[in-house]
N, C-alpha and C positions, 0 to 999 in steps of 0.2 A: 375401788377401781378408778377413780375417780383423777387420783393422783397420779396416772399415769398421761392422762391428758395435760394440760394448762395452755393459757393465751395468753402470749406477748405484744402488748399493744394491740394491733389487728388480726393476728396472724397464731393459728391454734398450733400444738407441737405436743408429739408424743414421744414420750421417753423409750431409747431402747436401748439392748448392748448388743455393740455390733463386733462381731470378732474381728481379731488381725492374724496375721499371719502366723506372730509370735505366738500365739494359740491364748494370749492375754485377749479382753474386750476391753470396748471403750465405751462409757455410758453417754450418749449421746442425745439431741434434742432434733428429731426429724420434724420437718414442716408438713404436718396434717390437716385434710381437708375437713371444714367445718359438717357436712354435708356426710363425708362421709364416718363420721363418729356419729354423726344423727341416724343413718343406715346402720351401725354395730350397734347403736344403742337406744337413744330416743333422743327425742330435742329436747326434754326434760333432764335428760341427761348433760348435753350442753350446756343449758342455765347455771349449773352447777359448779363446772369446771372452773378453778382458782384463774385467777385473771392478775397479770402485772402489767405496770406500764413498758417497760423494758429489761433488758440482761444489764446487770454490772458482773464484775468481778472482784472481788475485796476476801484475800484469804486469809483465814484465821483459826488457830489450834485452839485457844483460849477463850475467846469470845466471838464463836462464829454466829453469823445471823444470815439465816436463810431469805428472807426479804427486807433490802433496807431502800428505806423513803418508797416503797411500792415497785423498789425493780429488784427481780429476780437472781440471785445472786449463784452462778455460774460454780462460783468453787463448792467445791461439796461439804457435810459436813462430817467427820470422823465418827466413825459407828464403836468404838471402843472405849472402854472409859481406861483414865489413870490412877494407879495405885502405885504409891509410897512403898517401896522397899528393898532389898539389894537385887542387883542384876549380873551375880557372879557368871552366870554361861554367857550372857552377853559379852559382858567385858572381857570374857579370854578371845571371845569370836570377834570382836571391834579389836581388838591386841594385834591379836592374826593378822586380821584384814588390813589394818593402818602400821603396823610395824612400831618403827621410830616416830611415825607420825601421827601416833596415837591422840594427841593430845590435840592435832590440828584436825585430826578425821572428827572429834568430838563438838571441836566448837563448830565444824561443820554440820553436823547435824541437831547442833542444839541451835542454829541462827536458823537453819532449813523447818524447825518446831517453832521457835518463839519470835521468827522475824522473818515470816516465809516473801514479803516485799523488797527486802533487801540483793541486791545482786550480789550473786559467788560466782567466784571460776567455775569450769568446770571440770568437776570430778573425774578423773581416768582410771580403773585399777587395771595396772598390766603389770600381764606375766609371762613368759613364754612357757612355765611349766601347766600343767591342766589340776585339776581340783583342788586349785588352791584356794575357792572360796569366794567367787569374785560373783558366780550365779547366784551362790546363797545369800550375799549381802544383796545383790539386787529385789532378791525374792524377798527378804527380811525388813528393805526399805519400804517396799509395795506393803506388806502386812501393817507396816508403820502408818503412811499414806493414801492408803487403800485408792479412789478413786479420782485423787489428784494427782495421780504418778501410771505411766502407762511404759508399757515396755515392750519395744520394737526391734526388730528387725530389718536386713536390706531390701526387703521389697517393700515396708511400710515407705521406708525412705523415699522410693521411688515411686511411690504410688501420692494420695492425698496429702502430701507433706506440711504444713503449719493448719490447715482448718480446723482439723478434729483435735491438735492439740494443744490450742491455744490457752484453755483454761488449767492447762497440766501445770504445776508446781516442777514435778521432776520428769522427764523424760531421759528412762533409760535406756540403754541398748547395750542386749548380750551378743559377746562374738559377730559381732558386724565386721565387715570387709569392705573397708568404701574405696573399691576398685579404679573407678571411674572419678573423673576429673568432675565432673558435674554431679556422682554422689555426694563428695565431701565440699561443696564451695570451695575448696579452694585452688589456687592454681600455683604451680610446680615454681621455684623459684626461680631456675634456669630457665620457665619461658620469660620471668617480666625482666632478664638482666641481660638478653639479649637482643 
């Protein structure tokens, strides 16, 4: 149980998952009272609790490391392991999904595993037609990413927007409508040319 507490520098924090809209959660680090973890449990129990000097963030598929130099490393690490051998349903569903640009959806997702520091565009799949596969690859990345990728919605948007997802690698979003001028940053061409 232990592991659900730790202290950052001064300041205790318990781990939790907090839902979103999108009916995904997000694994989060709430700022907990010392006092009252001594109340749920003992002060013996405090003693205990893993202790870093601070958060970094450094992500890694390959060689991840949960605390380095004594601070607590923010990106998570992948609960699955990898095995060697063909991925024929994949590949007709990556086919689908990327089309003709099969080959460019690929190194996107191999620079997103083996060089997750590096900046990429961003990703769009549009369609006007519906089940073409565009939820299942979202769902499919999340299985990949599991707790460094979070998937939202229009009222996430409007709600807490960059705090809870700053340690995110991929933030997706299904079927969003960014209606509003102030949903999507940006503004209309015809106001800045007149």
């Amino acid at each position: 149980m232990e592991d659900k507490y730790l202290r950052i520098g001064t300041t205790y924090y318990k781990h939790v998952k907090m839902p979103l809209n999108s009916t995904d959660t997000i694994k989060m680090l709430v700022p907990w009272s010392k006092n009252e973890i001594a109340t749920d449990y003992d002060k013996e129990f405090v003693k205990n609790i893993d202790k870093y000097d601070g958060f970094c963030l450094i992500p890694s598929h390959t060689n991840y490391q949960f605390v380095i130099n004594g601070f607590y490393n923010k990106y998570e690490n992948l609960e699955h392991q990898m095995t060697e051998g063909s991925f024929t349903e994949t590949e007709k569903f990556l086919k689908h999904i990327f089309g003709e640009q099969y080959e460019m959806g690929l190194d996107y997702i191999s620079i997103l595993w083996q060089n997750p520091t590096q900046v990429l565009p961003i990703l769009c799949l549009v369609s006007n037609e519906r089940n073409t596969g565009k939820t299942t690859f979202i769902n499919w990345m999340k299985l990949i990413f599991q707790n460094n990728m979070t998937i939202n919605n229009n009222e996430d948007f409007r709600s807490r927007f960059n705090s809870d997802w700053a340690s995110k690698l991929i933030i997706a979003v299904d079927e969003v409508l960014l209606d509003k001028r102030e949903d999507s940053g940006c503004a209309n061409l015809a106001d800045s040319t007149s």
